[in-house]
SEGUVO-513129 format. One line per 2 residues: number of its first residue (from 1); for each residue y, z, x of C-alpha. Coordinates in Angstrom, 2 decimals, m for minus. Layout:
! SEGUVO-513129
NUM = Y Z X; ...
END
This chain:
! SEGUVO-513129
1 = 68.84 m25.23 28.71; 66.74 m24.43 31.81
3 = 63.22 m25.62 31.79; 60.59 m23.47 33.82
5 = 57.83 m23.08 31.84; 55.33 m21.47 34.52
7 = 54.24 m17.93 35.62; 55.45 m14.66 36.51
9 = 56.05 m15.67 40.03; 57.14 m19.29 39.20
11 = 59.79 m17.23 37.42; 61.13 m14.90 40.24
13 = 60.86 m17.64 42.70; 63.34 m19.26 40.51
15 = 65.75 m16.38 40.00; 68.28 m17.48 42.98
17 = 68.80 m20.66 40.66; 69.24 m18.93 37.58
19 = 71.55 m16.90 39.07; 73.64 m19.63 40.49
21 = 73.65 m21.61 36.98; 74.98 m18.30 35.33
23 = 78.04 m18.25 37.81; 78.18 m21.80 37.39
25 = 78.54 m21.82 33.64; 79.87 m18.66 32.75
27 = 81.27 m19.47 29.36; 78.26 m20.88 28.82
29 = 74.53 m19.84 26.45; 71.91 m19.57 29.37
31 = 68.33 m19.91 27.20; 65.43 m20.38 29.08
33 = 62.24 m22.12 28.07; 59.50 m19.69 29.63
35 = 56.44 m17.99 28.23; 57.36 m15.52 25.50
37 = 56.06 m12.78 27.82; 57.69 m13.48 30.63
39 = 61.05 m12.22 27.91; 61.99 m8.92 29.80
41 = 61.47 m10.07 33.04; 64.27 m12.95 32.31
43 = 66.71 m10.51 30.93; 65.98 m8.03 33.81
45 = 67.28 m11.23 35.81; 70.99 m10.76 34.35
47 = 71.00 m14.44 34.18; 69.62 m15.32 30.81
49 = 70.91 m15.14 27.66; 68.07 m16.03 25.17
51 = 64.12 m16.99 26.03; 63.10 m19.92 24.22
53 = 59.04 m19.63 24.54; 57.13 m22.45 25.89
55 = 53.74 m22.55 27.62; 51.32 m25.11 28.07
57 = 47.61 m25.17 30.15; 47.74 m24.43 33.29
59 = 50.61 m26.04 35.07; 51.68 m28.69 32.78
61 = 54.48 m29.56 31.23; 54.76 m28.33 27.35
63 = 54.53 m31.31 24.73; 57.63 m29.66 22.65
65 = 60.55 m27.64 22.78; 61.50 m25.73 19.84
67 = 64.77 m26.22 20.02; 67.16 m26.86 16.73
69 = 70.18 m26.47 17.84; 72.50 m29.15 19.00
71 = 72.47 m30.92 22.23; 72.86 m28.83 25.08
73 = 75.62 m29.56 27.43; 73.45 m29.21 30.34
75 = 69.31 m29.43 30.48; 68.02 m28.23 34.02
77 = 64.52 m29.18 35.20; 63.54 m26.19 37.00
79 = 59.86 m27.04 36.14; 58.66 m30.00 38.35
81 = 59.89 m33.27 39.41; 58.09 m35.81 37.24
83 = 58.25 m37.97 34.59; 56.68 m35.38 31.58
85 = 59.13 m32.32 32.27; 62.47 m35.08 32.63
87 = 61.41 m36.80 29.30; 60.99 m33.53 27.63
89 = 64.43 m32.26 28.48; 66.12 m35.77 27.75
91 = 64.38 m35.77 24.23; 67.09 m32.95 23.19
93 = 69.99 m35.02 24.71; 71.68 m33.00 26.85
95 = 75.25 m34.49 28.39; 73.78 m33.83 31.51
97 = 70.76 m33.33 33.02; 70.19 m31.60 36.71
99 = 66.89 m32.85 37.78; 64.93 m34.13 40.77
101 = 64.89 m37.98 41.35; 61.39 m39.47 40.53
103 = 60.64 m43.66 40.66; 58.82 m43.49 37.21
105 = 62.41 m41.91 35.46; 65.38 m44.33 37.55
107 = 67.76 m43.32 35.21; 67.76 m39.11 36.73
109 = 69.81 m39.74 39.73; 68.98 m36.23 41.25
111 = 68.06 m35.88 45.38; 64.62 m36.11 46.24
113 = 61.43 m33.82 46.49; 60.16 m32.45 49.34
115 = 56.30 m31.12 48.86; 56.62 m28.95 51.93
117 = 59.71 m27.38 51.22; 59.56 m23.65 50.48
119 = 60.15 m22.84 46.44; 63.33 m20.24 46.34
121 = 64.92 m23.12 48.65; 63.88 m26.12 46.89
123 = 65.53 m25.65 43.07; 68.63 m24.21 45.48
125 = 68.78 m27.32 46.81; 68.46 m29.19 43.86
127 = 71.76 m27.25 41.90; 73.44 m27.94 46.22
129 = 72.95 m31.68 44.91; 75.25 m31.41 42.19
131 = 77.99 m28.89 43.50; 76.70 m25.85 42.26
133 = 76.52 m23.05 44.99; 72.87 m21.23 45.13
135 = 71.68 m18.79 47.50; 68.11 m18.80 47.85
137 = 68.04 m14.91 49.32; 69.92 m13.64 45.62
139 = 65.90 m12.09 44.28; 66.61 m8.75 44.06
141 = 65.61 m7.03 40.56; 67.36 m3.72 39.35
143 = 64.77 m0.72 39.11; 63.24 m0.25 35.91
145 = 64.28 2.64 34.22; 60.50 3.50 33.26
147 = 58.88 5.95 35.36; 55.96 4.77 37.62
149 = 52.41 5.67 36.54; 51.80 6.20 40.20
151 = 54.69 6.47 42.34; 53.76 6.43 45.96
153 = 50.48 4.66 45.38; 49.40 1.40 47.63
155 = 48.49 m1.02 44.80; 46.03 m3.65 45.44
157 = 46.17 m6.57 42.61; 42.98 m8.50 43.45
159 = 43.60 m11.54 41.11; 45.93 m14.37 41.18
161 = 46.11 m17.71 39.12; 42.44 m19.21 40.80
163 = 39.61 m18.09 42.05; 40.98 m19.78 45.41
165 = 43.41 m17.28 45.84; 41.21 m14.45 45.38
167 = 40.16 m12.22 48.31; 36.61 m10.94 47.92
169 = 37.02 m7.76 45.86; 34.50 m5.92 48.57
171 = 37.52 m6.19 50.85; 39.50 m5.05 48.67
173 = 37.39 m2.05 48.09; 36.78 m1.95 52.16
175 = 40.84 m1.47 52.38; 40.70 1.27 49.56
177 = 38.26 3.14 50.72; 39.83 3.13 54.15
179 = 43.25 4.07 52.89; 41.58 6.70 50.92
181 = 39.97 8.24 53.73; 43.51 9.27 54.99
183 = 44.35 10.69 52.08; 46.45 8.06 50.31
185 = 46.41 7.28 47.00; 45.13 3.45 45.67
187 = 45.51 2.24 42.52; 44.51 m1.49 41.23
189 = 45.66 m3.65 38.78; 45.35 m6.61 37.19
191 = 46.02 m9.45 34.68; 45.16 m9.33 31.11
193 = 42.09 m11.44 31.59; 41.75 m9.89 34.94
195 = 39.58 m6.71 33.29; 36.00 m7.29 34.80
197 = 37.21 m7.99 38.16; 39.78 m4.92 38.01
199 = 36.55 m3.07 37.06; 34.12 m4.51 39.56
201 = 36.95 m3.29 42.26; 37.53 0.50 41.19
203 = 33.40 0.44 40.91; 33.45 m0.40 44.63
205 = 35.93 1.69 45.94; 34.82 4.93 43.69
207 = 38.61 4.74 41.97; 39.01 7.60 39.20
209 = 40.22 5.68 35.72; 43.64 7.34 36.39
211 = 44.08 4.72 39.26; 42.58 1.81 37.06
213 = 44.99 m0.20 35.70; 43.40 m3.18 34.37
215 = 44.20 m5.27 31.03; 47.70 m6.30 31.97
217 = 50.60 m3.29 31.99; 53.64 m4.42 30.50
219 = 56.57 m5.76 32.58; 58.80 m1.93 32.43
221 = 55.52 m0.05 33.68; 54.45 m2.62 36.13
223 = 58.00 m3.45 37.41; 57.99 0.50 38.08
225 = 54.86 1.09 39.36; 55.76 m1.76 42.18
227 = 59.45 m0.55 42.49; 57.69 3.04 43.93
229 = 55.05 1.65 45.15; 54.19 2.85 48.90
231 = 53.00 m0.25 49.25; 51.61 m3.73 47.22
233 = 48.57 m5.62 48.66; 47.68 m9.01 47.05
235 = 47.13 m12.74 47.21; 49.68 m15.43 46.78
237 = 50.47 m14.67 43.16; 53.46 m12.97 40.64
239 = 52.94 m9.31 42.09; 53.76 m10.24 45.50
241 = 57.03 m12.08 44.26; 57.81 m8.39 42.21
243 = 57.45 m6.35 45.28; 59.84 m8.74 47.09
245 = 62.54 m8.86 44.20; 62.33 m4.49 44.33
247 = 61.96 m4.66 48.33; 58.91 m2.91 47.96
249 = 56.81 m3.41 51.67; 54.18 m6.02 50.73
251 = 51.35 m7.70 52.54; 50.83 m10.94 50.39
253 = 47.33 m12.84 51.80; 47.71 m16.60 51.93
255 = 45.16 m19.29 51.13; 45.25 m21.99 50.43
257 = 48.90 m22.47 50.51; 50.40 m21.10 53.22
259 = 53.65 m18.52 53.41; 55.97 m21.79 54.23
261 = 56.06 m22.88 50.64; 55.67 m19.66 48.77
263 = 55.59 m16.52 50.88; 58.11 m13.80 51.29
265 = 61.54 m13.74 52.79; 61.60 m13.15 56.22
267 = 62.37 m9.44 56.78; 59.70 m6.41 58.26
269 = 59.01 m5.17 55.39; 56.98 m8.14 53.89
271 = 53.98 m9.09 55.69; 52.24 m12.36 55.02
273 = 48.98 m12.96 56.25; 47.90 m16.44 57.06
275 = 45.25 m18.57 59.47; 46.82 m21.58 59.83
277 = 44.57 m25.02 58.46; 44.68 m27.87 56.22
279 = 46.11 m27.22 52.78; 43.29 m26.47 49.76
281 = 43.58 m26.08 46.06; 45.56 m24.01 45.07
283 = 43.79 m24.02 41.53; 40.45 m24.48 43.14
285 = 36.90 m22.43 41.60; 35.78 m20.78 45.18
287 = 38.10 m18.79 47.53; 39.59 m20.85 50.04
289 = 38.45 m20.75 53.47; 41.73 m19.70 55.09
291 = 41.81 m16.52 52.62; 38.11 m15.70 53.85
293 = 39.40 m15.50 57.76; 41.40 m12.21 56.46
295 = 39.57 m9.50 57.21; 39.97 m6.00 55.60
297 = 41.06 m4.82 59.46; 43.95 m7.32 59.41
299 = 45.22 m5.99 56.35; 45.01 m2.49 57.55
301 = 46.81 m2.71 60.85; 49.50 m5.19 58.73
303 = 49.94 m1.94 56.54; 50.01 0.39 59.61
305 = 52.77 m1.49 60.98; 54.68 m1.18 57.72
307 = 54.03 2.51 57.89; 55.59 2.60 61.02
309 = 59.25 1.11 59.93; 62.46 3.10 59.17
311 = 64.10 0.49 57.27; 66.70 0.89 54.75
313 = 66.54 m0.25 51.36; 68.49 m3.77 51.49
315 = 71.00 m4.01 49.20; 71.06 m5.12 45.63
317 = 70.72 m9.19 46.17; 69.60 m9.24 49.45
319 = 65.68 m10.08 50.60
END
């Protein structure tokens, strides 16, 4: 039972441990407590064998699991490192639990948090801790085998999880019409409570509805439209994890977390944007300051320079 009840890039950030539980326990049932719609992109993982949905609020920890079966012989907490997600995994009384250590739960004896540490590596570390063999670089996804609604498209996502990781949609629409101008095609997307500001963006930029793609696709048609993407443009949120797990050239914008926590794997093909400053809130109401130092130019010459690589496709499991 692995425990990672988050979003859709909590989930790929968290694929190189799934991965290394599967080879781990290969005789093993691998269900995963995750939103129910987060279901295809666990199985496109290869890693899990059955989705048990759970959700809760925000970030937080879900009260329940409904789970009936009996104990499982291992409970993972893949979710956090405190006292709500280690009680709610002990409740089903697994013979083992993998979890980090926390003072308010002495009886987990996992190794210890580190707040700065970047995701992929820090639930890697945790299965290191107890002998299991992870390899945070293991994201990639296989192609979908829907065909893209816009293959060869740049796709700029202008939401994310808070307002204070959302670039101004006039820059957004400054970069499409821009891109445009050379004769490239831009499509948007966006979240299924993402509609107006989808809609506020193609408004801007003059986008014809066939390029509109707001309302939430599902995972096949999204996973494709990124996999042949020419390009994704976004903030720190799921889409940028997607076009790293198809090694689709990204430019992810950071603010107010930077790229050290949650950004992409280092490789030319993924560029992350970032003016250095204290940390803000990640789930703040106004867009954090460092995301407002990006300007549209930025984002244009970070997508030139993309435009001017010859790299190869990396292979399946690499960055």
């Amino acid at each position: 039972m692995v425990l990672r009840a988050l979003g859709l890039g909590d989930l790929l950030a968290g694929v190189p441990a799934l991965r290394a539980l599967r080879r781990a326990y290969p005789g093993h049932e691998l269900v995963l407590a995750t939103p129910a719609e987060l279901a295809p992109v666990a199985a496109a993982t290869g890693a899990v064998d059955r989705v048990l949905p759970a959700a809760a609020p925000g970030r937080a920890v879900p009260r329940t699991l409904d789970w009936t079966g009996p104990p499982p012989d291992v409970a993972v907490d893949l979710h956090g490192n405190g006292p709500p997600s280690h009680r709610l995994l002990t409740r089903l009384r697994p013979r083992r639990l993998l979890a980090f250590a926390h003072p308010d739960t002495p009886e987990v004896d996992g190794p210890p948090w580190y707040a700065e540490e970047h995701e992929r590596e820090r639930w890697c570390r945790l299965l290191r801790a107890y002998g299991i063999d992870a390899d945070p670089t293991d994201l990639r996804l296989p192609r979908p085998p829907a065909p893209s609604p816009a293959p060869g498209a740049v796709v700029l996502h202008p939401g994310a999880g808070a307002p204070s990781r959302c670039w101004p949609v006039e820059r957004y629409a400054a970069v499409a019409e821009a891109l445009r101008a050379r004769g490239r095609r831009v499509v948007v997307t966006g979240g299924a409570d993402e509609a107006d500001l989808v809609a506020r963006l193609a408004k801007r930029a003059d986008l014809p509805d066939t390029d509109v793609f707001g309302g939430g696709l599902p995972y096949d048609r999204l996973s494709a439209l990124v996999a042949d993407a020419r390009a994704v443009v976004s903030g720190d949120t799921g889409i940028a994890h997607l076009a790293v797990a198809h090694a689709t050239p990204s430019v992810t914008l950071f603010g107010p977390v930077p790229p050290s926590r949650w950004g992409p794997p280092p490789h030319p093909r993924h560029r992350a944007l970032w003016h250095p400053g204290p940390d803000g809130d990640p789930h703040g109401r106004r867009t954090d300051p460092a995301l407002l130092r990006i300007t549209p130019d930025a984002v244009l010459r970070a997508l030139d320079a993309l435009d001017a690589l010859d790299v190869p496709d990396a292979p399946e499991g690499g960055p």
